[in-house]
N, C-alpha and C positions, 0 to 999 in steps of 0.2 A: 424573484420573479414578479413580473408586472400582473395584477390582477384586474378582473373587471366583473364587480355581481357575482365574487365567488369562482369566478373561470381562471383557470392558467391559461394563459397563450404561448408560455415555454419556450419565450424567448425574450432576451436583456435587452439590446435596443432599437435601435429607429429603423427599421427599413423601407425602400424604396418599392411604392409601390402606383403600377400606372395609372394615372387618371383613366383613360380611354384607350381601346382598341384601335391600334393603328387605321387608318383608312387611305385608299386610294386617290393619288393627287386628280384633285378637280379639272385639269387640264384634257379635255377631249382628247382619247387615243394615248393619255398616259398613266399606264396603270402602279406606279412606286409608291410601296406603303411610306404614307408621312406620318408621324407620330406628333412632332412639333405644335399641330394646332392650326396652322397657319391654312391648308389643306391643299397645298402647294408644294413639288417639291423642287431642289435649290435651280434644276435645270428649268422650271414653267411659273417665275415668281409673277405674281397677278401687278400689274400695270398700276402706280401711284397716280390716286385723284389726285396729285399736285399737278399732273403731268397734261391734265386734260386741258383744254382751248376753254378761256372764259367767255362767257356771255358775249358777243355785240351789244354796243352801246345802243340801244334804240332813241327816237325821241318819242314823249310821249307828252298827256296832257293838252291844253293851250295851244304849245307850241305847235303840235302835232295836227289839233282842229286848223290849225291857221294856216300851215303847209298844204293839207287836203281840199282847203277853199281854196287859194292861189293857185292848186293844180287843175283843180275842175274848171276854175275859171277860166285859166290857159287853154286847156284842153279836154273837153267836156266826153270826147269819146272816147273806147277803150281801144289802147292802140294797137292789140294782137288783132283785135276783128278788125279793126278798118286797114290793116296789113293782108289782110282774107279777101277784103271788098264786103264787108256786114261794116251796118251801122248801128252801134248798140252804145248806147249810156255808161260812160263807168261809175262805177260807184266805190271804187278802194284803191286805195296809194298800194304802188309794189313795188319792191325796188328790184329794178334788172337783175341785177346780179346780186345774190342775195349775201346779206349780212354774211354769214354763217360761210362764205363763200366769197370773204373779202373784199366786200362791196360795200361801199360810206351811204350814211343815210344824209344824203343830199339832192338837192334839187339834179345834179346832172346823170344820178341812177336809179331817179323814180320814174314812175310811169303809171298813167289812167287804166285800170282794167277793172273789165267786167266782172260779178262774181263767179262765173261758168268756166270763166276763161284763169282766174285768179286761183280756182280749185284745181284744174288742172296743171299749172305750175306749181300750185304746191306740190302732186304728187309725185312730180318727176322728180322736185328737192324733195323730199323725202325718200325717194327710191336713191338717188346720189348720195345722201347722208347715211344710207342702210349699207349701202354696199363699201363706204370708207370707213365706216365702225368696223365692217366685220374685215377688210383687209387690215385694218389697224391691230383687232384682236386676233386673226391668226398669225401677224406677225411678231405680236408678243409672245 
């Protein structure tokens, strides 16, 4: 008998005992005890970072100051408001159709916009990137 500090434990050898209390797979709406760790089970496996869309290439630096002077110079207004009939100043490079939304960062999908007008498009791309994350993660 194996001892420890005087105690039998009354029994010869190794057995199998669980790390952890099974838990319920992490998947919204599925409740299968998984035991494995992973906390997923084989029907709801969690989406590989490999799998995700990298970065847009941006430019930045130099080149990027040197782009935003050629473009104000071209065109000094911002062109959602002077599309309205307002004439307002831009002051930030955007590109039409955004990076993230398979648009090149080149001269033929930037455009002069104000900053009122530039915060507003962002939040409409961000409301469009919210809404294909979450159709992407309920169809994982």
């Amino acid at each position: 008998m194996q001892t420890r500090r005087g105690f039998s434990f009354g029994f010869t050898g190794d057995i199998a005992v669980p790390s952890a209390a099974p838990r319920p797979c992490s998947h919204p709406g599925c409740g299968v005890l998984v035991r494995d760790g992973t906390g997923r089970c084989p029907e709801h496996p969690k989406q590989s970072w490999a799998k995700k869309p990298t970065a847009a290439k941006r430019v930045t630096g130099r080149k990027l100051q040197q782009l935003r002077k050629e473009l104000f110079e071209r065109e000094p207004l911002c062109r959602p408001c002077y599309r309205k009939g307002i004439v307002t100043l831009a002051t930030q490079r955007d590109h039409e159709i955004p990076l993230e939304e398979g648009g090149t960062d080149t001269k033929d999908n930037e455009q002069p916009i104000c900053a009122d007008c530039h915060d507003e498009k962002s939040k409409a791309e961000r409301a469009r990137g919210v809404r294909r994350a979450w159709a992407g993660y309920r169809e994982g």
